[in-house]
KEBA-150653 format. One line per field, with one value per residue (C-alpha): residue number from 1; chain; x, y, z. Coordinates in nm, 3 decimals. Example, Ala and Ser with C-alpha at 12.3 -4.5 7.8 and 13.67 -1.06 7.14 Angstrom:
i: [1 | 2]
ch: [A | A]
u: [1.230 | 1.367]
v: [-0.450 | -0.106]
w: [0.780 | 0.714]
This chain:
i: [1 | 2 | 3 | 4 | 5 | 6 | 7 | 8 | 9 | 10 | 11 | 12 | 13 | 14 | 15 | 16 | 17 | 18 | 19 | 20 | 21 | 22 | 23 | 24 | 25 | 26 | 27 | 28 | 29 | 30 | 31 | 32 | 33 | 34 | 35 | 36 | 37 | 38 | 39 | 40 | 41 | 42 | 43 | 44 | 45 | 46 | 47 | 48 | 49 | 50 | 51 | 52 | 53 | 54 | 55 | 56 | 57 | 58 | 59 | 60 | 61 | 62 | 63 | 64 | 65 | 66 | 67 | 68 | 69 | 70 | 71 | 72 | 73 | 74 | 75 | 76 | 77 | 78 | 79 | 80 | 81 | 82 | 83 | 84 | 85 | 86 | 87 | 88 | 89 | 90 | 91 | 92 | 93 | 94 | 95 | 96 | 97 | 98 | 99 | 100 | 101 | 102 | 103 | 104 | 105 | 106 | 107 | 108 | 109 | 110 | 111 | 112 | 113 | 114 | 115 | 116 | 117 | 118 | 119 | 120 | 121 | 122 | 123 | 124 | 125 | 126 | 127 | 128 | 129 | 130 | 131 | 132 | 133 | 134 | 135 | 136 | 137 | 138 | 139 | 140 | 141 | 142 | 143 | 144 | 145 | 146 | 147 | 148 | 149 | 150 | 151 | 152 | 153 | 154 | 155 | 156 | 157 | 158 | 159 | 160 | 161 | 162 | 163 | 164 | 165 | 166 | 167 | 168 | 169 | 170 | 171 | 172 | 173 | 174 | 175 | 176 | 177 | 178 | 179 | 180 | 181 | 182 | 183 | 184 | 185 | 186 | 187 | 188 | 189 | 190 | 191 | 192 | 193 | 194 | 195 | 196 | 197 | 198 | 199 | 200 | 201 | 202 | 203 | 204 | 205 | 206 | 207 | 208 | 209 | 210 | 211 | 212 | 213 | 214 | 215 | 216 | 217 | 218 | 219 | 220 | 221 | 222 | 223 | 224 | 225 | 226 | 227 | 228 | 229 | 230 | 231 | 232 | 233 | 234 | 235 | 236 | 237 | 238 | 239 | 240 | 241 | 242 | 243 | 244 | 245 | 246 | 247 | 248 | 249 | 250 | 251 | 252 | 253 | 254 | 255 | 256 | 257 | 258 | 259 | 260 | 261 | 262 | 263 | 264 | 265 | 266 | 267 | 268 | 269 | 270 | 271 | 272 | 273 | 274 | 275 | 276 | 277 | 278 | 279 | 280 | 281 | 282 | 283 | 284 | 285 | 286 | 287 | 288 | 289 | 290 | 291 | 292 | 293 | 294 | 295 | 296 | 297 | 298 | 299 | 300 | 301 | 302 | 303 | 304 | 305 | 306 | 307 | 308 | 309 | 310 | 311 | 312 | 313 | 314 | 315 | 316 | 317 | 318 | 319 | 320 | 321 | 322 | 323 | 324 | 325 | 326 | 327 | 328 | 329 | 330 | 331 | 332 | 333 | 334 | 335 | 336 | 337 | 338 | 339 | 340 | 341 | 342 | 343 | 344 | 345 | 346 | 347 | 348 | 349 | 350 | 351 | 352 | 353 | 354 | 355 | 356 | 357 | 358 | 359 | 360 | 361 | 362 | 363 | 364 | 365 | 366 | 367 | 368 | 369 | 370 | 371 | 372 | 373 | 374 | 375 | 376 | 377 | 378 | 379 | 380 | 381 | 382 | 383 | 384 | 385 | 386 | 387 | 388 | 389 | 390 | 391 | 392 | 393 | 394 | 395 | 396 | 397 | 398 | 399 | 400 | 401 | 402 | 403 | 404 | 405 | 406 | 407 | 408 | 409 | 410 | 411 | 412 | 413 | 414 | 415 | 416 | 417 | 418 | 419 | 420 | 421 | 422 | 423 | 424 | 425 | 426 | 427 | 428 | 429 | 430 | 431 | 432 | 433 | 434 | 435 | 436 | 437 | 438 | 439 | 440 | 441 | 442 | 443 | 444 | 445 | 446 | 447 | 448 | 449 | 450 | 451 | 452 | 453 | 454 | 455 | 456 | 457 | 458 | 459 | 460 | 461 | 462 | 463 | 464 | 465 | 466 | 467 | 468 | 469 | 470 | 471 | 472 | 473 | 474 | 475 | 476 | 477]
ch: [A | A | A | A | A | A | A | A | A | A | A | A | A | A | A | A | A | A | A | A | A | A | A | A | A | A | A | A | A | A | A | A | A | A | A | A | A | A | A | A | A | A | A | A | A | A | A | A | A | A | A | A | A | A | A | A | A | A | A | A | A | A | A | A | A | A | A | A | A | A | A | A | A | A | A | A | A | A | A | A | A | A | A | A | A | A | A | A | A | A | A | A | A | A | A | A | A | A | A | A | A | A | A | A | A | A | A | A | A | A | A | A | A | A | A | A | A | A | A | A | A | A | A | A | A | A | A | A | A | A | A | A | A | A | A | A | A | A | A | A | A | A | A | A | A | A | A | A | A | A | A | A | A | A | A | A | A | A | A | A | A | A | A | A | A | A | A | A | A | A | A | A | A | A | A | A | A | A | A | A | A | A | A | A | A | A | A | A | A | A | A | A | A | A | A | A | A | A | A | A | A | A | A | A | A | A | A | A | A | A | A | A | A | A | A | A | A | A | A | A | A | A | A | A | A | A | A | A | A | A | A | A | A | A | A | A | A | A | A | A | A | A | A | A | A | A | A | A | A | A | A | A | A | A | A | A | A | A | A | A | A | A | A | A | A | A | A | A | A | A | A | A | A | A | A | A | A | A | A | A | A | A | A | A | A | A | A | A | A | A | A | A | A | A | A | A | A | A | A | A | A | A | A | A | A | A | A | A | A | A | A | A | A | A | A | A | A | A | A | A | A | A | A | A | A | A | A | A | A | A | A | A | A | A | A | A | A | A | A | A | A | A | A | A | A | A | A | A | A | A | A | A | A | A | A | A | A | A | A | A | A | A | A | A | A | A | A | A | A | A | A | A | A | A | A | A | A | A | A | A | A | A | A | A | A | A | A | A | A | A | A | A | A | A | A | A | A | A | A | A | A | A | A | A | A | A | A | A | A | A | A | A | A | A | A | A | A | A | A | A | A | A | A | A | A | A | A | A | A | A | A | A | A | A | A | A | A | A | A | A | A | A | A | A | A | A | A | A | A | A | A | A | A | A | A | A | A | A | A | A | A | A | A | A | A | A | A | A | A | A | A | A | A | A | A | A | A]
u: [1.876 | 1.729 | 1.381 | 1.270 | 1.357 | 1.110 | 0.876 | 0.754 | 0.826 | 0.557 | 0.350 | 0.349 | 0.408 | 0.791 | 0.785 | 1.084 | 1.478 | 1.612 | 1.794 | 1.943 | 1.795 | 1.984 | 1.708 | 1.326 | 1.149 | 0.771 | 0.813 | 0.931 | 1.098 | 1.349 | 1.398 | 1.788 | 1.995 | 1.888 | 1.572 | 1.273 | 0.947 | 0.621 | 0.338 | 0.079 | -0.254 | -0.306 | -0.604 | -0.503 | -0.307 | -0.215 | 0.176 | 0.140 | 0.154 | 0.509 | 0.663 | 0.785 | 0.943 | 1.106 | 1.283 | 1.385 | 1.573 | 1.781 | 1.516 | 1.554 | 1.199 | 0.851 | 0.595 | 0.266 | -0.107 | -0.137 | 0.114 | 0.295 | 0.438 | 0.808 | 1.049 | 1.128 | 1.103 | 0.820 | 0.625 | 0.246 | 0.031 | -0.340 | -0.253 | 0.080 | -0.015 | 0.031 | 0.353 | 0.561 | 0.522 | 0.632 | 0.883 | 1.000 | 1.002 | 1.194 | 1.450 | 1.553 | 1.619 | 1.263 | 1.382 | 1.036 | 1.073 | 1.385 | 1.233 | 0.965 | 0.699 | 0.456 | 0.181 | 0.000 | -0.351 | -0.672 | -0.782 | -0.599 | -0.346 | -0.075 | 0.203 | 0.139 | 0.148 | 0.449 | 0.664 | 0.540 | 0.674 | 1.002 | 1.063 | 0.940 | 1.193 | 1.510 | 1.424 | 1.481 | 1.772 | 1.608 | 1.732 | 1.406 | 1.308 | 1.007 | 0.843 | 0.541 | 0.420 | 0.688 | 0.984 | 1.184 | 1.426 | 1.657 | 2.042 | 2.154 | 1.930 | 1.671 | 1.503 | 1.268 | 0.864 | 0.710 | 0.416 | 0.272 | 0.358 | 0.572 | 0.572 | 0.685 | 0.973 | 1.088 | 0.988 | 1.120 | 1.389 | 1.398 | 1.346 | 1.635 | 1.872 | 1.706 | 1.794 | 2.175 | 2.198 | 2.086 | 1.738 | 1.515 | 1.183 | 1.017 | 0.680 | 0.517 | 0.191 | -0.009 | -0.234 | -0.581 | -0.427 | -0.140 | -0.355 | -0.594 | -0.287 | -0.102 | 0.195 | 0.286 | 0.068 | 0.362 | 0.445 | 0.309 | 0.302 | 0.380 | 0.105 | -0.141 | -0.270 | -0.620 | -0.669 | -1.048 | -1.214 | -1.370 | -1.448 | -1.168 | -1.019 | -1.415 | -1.262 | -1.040 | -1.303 | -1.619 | -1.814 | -1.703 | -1.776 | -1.510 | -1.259 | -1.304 | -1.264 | -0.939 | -0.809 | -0.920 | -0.715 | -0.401 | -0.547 | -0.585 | -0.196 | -0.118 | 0.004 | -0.172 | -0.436 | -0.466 | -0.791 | -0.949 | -1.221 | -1.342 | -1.413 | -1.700 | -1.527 | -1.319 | -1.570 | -1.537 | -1.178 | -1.137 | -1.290 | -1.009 | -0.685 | -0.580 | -0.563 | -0.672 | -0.610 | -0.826 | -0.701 | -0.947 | -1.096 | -1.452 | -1.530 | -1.416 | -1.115 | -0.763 | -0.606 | -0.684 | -0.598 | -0.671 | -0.629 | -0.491 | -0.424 | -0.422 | -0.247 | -0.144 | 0.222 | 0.185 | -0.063 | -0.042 | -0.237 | -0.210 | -0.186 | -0.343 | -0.169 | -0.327 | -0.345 | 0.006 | 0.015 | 0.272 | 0.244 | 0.303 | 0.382 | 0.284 | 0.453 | 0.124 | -0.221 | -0.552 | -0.725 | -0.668 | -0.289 | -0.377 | -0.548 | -0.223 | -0.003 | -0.214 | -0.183 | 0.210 | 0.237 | 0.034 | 0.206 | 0.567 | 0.477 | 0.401 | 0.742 | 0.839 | 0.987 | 0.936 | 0.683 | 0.982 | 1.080 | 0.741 | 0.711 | 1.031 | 0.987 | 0.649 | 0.794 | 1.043 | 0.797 | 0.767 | 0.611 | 0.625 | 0.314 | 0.076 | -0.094 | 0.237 | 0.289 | 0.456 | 0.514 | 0.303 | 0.183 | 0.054 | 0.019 | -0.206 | -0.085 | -0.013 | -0.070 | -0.030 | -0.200 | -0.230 | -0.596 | -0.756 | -1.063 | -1.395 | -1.259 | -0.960 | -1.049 | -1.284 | -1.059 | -0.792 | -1.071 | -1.247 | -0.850 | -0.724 | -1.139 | -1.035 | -0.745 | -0.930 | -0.923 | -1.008 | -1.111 | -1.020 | -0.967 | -0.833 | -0.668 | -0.788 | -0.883 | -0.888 | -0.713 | -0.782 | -0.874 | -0.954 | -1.256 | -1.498 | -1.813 | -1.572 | -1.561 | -1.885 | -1.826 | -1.527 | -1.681 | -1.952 | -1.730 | -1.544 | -1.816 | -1.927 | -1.629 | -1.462 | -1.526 | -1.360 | -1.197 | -1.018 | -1.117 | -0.818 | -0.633 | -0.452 | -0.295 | -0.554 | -0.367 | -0.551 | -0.832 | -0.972 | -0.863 | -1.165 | -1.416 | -1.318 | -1.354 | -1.694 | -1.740 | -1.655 | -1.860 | -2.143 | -2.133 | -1.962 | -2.266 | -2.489 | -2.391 | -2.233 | -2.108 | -1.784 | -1.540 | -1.384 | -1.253 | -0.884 | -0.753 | -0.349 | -0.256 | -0.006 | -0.260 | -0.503 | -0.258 | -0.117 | -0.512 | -0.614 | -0.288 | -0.373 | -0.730 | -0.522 | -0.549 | -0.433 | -0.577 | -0.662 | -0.572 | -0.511 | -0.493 | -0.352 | -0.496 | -0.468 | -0.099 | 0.112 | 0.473 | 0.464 | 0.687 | 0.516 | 0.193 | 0.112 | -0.106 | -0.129 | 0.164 | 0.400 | 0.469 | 0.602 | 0.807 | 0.581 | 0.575 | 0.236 | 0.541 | 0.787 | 0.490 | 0.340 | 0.763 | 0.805 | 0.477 | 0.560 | 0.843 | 0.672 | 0.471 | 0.508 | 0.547]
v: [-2.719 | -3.068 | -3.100 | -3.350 | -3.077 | -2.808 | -3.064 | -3.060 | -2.669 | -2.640 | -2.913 | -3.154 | -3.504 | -3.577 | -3.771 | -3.921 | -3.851 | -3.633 | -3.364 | -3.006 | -2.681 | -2.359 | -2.165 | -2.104 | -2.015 | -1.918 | -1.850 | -2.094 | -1.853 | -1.766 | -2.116 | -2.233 | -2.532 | -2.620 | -2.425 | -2.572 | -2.460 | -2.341 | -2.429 | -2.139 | -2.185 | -1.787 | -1.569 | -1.643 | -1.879 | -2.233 | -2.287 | -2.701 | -2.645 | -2.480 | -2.778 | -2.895 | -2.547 | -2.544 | -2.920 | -2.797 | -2.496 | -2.719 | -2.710 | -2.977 | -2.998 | -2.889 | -2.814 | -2.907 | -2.966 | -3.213 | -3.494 | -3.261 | -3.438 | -3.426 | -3.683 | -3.452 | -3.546 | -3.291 | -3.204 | -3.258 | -2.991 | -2.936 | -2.569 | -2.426 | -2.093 | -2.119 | -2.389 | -2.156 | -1.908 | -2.129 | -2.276 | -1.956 | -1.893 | -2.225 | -2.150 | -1.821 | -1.923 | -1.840 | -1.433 | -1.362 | -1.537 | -1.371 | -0.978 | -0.762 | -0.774 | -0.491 | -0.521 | -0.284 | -0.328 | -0.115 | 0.083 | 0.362 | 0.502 | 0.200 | 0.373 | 0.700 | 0.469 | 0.231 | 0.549 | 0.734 | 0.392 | 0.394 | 0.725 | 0.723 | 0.388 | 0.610 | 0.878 | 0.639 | 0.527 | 0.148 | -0.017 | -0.039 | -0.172 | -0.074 | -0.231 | -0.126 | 0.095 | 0.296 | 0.006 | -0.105 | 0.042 | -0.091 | 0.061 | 0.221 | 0.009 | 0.156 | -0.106 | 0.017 | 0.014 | -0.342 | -0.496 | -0.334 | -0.658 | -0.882 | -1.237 | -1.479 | -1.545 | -1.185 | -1.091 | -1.365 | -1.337 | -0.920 | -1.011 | -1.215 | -0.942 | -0.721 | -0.927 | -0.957 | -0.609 | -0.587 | -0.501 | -0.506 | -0.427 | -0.403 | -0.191 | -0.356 | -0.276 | -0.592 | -0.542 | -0.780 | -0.932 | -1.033 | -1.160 | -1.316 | -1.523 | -1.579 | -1.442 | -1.392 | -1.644 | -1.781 | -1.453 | -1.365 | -0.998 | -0.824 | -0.542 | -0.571 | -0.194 | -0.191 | 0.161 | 0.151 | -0.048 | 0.196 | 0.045 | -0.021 | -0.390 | -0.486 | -0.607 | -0.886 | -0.919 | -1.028 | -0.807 | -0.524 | -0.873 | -1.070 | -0.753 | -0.734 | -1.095 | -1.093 | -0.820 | -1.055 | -1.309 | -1.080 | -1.053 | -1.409 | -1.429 | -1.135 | -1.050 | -0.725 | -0.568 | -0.177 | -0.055 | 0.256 | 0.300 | 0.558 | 0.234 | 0.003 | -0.259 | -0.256 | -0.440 | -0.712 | -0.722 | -0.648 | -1.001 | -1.158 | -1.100 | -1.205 | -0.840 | -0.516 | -0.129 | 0.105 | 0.456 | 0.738 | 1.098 | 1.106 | 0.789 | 0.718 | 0.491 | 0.412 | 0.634 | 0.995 | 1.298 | 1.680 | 1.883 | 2.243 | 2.393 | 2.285 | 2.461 | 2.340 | 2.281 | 2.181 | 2.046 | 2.074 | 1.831 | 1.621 | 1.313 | 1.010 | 0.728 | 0.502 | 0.813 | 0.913 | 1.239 | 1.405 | 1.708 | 1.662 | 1.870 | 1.680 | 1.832 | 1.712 | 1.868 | 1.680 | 1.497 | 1.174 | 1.253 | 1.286 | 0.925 | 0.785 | 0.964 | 0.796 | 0.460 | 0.461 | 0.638 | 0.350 | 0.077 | 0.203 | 0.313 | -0.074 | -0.148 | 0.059 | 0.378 | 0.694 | 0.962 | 1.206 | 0.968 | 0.957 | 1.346 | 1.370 | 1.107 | 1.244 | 1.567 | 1.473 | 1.259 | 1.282 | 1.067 | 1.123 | 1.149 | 1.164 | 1.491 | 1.639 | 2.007 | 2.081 | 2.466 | 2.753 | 2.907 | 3.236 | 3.262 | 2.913 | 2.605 | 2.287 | 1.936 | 1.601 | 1.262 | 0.917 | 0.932 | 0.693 | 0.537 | 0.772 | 0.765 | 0.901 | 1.163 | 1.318 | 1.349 | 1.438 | 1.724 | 1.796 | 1.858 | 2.115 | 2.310 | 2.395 | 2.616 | 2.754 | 3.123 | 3.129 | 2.769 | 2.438 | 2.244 | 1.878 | 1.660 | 1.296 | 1.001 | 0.584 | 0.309 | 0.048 | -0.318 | -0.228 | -0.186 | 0.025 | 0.045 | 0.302 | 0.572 | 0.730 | 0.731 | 0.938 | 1.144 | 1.219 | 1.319 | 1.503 | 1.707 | 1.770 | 1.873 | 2.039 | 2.395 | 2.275 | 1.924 | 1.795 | 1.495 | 1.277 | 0.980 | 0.756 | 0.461 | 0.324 | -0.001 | -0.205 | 0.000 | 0.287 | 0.580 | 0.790 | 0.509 | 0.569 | 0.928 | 0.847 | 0.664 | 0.954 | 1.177 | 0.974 | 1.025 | 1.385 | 1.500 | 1.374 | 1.637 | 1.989 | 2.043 | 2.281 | 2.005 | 1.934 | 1.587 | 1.627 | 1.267 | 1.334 | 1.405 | 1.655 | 1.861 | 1.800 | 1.936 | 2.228 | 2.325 | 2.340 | 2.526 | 2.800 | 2.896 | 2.938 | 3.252 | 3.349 | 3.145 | 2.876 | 2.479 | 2.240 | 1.860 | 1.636 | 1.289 | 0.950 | 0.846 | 1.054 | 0.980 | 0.739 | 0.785 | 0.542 | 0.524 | 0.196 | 0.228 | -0.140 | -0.304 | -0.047 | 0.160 | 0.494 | 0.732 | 0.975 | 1.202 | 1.412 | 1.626 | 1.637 | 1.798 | 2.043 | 2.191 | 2.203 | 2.379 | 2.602 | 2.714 | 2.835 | 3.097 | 3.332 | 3.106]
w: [0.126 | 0.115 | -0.073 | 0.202 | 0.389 | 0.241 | 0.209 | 0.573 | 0.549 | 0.307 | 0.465 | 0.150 | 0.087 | -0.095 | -0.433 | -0.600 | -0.435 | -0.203 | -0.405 | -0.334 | -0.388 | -0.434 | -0.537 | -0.544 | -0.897 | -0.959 | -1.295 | -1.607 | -1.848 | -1.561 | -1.408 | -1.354 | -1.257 | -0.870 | -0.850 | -0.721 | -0.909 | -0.791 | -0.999 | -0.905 | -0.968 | -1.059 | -1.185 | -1.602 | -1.604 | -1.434 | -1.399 | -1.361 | -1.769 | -1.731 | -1.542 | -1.824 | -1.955 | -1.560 | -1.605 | -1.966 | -1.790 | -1.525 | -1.255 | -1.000 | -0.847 | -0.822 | -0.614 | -0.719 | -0.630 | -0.892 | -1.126 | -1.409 | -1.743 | -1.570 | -1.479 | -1.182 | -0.813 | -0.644 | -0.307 | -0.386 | -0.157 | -0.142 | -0.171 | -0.391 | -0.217 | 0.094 | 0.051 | -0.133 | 0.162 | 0.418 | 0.223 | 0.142 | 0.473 | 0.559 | 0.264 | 0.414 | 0.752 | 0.899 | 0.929 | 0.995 | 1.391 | 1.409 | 1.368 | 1.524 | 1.193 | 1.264 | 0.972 | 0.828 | 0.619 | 0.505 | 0.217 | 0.301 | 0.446 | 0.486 | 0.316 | 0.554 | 0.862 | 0.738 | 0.731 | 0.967 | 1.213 | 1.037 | 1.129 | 1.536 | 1.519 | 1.377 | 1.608 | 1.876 | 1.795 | 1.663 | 1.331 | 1.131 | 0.818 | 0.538 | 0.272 | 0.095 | -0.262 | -0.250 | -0.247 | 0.071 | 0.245 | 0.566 | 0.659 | 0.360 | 0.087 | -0.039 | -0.316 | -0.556 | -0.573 | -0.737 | -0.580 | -0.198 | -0.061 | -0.246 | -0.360 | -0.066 | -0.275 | -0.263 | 0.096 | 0.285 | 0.101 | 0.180 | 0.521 | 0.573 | 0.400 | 0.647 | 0.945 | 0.818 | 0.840 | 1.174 | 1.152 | 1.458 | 1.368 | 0.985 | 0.923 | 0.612 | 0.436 | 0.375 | 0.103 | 0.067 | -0.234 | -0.019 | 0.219 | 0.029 | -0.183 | 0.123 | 0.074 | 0.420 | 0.568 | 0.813 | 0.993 | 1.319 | 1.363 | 1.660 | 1.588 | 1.314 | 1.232 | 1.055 | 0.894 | 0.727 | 0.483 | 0.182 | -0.160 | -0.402 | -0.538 | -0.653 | -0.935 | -0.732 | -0.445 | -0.517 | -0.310 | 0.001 | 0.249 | 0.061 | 0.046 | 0.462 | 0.516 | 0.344 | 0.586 | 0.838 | 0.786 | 0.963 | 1.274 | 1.342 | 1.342 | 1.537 | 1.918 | 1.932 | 1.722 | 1.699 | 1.509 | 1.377 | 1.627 | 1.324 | 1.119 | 1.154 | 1.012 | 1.339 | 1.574 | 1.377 | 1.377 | 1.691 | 1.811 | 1.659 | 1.851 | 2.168 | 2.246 | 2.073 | 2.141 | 1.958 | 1.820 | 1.713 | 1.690 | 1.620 | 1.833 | 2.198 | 2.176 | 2.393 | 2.183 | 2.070 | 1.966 | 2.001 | 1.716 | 1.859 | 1.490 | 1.122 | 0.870 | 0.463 | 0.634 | 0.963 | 1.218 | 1.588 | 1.788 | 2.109 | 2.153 | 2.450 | 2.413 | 2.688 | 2.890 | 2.813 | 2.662 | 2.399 | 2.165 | 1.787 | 1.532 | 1.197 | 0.842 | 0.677 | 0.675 | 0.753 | 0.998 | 0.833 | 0.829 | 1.230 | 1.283 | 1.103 | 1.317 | 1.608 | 1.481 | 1.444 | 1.753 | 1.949 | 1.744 | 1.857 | 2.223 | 2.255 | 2.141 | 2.447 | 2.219 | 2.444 | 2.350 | 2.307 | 2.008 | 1.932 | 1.892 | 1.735 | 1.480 | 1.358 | 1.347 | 1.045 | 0.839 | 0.491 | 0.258 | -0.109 | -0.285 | 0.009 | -0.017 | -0.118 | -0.112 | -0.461 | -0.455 | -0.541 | -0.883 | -0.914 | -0.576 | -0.576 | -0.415 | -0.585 | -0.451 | -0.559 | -0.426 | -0.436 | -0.338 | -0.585 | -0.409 | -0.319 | 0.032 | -0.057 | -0.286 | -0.078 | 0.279 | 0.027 | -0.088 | 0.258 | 0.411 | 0.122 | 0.127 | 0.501 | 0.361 | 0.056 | 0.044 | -0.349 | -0.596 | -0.528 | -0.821 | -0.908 | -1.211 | -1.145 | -1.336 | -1.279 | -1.348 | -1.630 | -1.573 | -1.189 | -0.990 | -1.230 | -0.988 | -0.807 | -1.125 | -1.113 | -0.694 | -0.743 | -0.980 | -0.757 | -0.452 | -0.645 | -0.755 | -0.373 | -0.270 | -0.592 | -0.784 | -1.093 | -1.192 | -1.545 | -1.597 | -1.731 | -1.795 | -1.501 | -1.578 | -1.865 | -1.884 | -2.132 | -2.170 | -2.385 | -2.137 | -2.284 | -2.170 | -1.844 | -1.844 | -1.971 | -1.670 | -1.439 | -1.595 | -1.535 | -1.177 | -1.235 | -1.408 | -1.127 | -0.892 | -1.131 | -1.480 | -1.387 | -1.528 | -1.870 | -1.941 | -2.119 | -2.196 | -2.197 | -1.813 | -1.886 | -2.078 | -1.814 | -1.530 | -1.739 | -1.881 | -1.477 | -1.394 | -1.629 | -1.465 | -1.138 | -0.936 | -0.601 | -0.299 | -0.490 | -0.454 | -0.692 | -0.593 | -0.899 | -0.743 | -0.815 | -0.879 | -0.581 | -0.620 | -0.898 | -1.180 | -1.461 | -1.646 | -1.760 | -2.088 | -2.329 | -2.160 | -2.136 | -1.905 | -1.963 | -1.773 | -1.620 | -1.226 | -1.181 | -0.973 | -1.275 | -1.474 | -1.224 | -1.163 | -1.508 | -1.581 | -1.269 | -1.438 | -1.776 | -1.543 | -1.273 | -0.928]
């Protein structure tokens, strides 16, 4: 493709000749003949001073918000951001215009929504696609987990493979990073789902006001808006689409549900879509689990999918690591969860205490070089809502993993002392495991269906699932 070409993609200004691109690069050390390179201005590091590594590695252009030290022709843009997403865009072919984009943000429960979409649009016969923490999937590719939402390179790039393959409609979780680095700044979505807005990411955002304004941005380039009417945060959302439908339980909204029974497997509840009305039998426990169900549900019966699909598709979901019944030990049950904001950990908590017949008790820790105003939160809830909880490790990253605990405990300490704090996770689960009795519950929280733990750089092969079945398997299940 023509750089003059790209040029008014991106919105820049062309300088030096016309050449051909066959490629797009954001990063020097890969960089081949016929890319053109993106000089991102990131969080550590500035990539104008890797122009001159790109050129050295055949690269035939750059994009840039300022002159580099190269002899190579670039497009000069007030912002590299938000160029390399539309030129992305423009590169691929524009798949975005040429597929039904139904976005997905909030704190919580985007992965639980994304799927729960994908599955109403099989039920109903629809080619869908997903992308999102847990990888991407369309047809018969399923691509592993990087980022939630990746770099404009790789998802306009993704979308286009998913439009080849005859996909008609792609669920996506859109994280506030995303958003806030514009990575997807040149789709439109069909339906923008807002979820809630709880504290995590205070160590990217600012403040909780900067973390919602980022979430914003979505809904000022969507068709329809649907919106926890649960959430505050929704009013103000809800100003900015041309049209918004609201979905809740506790608070009065277009769409809502009726829960008839709740059970650790299963929960029965009905559901008003716009005064249409189908009964669902959700796999999942919780009423969280519930509001997410809503959500999908409203997103696809705006798409036109009938509530049978509706019914049926939520009937068959299953999302991996999302309060995840594991299998029972000594006649407790074992759960795993991705829950790692206060929010989470405590509707995680509050949905297993409705079940208890004996303890409940949980394995949790947080993640290094992240938000650390949220550690002595989730120590707290878990307190409230806990009789016991091992204190552990997560993924430490760069930091000292028992510094963290510390930090916890802090808030731990604030509400009960029934915890210990065991640094190695697999010690932590197996030490709770063996204090389990019949009736009791035991939620391992914080990294779901991963199967890594990063700790200095490296990250490690590691599943909170692998550990509990192989523990199960020492004792009497």
């Amino acid at each position: 493709m023509k750089l003059s070409l790209l040029a008014v993609e991106g919105g820049g200004t062309l300088n030096g000749a016309d050449t051909d691109i066959r490629s797009l690069c954001a990063d020097s050390r890969v960089a081949g003949a016929g890319d053109l390179f993106f000089c991102i201005n990131g969080t550590h590091e500035d990539a104008h001073r890797y122009a001159a590594e790109a050129e050295r590695r055949g690269a035939a252009a750059i994009v840039c918000e300022k002159p580099t030290e190269t002899d190579l022709p670039y497009i000069l843009t007030p912002d590299c951001r938000r160029a390399m997403a539309h030129i992305s865009a423009g590169f691929y072919g524009h798949p975005e215009k040429r597929l039904t984009v139904l976005g997905v943000t909030g704190t919580n429960g985007k992965t639980t929504v994304t799927h729960m979409i994908y599955a109403i649009l099989s039920a109903a016969g629809r080619k869908g696609g997903l992308i999102g923490t847990l990888g991407a999937k369309f047809g018969k590719t399923i691509l592993p987990p990087a980022l939630t939402t990746p770099d404009p390179i790789s998802l306009f790039s993704l979308l286009a493979d998913m439009k080849k393959e005859g996909t008609e409609a792609v669920a996506m979780e859109v994280s506030a990073h995303a958003l806030a680095l514009k990575k997807d700044c040149p789709i439109v979505y069909e339906s923008a789902i807002f979820t809630n807005l709880t504290q995590d990411h205070l160590d990217f955002f600012s403040d909780m006001r900067s973390y919602g304004e980022a979430k914003k941005g979505m809904f000022t380039r969507c068709r329809l808006a649907i919106v926890n009417a649960d959430d505050p945060f929704s009013a103000e959302i809800a100003r900015l689409a041309p049209e918004t439908i609201t979905y809740g339980i506790d608070t009065p909204a277009d769409c809502f549900a009726m829960i008839e029974s709740e059970d650790l497997d299963c929960t029965r509840a009905i559901l008003n879509l716009e005064d249409e009305i189908c009964e669902i039998e959700l796999p999942m426990t919780g009423k969280f689990n519930v509001s997410n169900a809503l959500a999908a549900a409203a997103c696809c019966r705006r798409l036109g999918v009938s509530m049978d699909a509706i019914a049926e598709g939520l009937s068959d979901i299953r999302v991996e690591g999302r309060l995840e019944h594991v299998g029972v030990y000594r006649g407790a049950d074992l759960f795993v969860d991705f829950a790692h904001t206060p929010d989470g950990l405590e509707k995680s908590l509050l949905a297993l205490k409705r079940h208890l017949k004996g303890r409940l008790f949980v394995v949790f820790g947080c993640g290094g070089n992240r938000d650390t105003a949220k550690r002595p939160l989730m120590g707290e809830v878990a307190a409230r809502h806990c009789d016991f909880a091992v204190i552990t490790s997560d993924n430490p990253r760069y930091e000292d993993p028992c510094a963290i605990i510390a930090e916890i405990e802090a808030g731990y300490r604030k509400v009960s002392r029934e915890y210990v704090a065991v640094e190695e996770r697999e010690k932590a689960i197996a030490y709770a495991m063996g204090k389990l009795k019949k009736g009791d519950i035991l939620l391992v929280a914080g990294k779901g269906g991963e199967t890594e733990q990063e700790i200095m750089g490296t990250k490690y092969s590691y599943s909170d699932k692998a550990v509990l079945r192989s523990l199960m398997g020492q004792g009497n299940a």
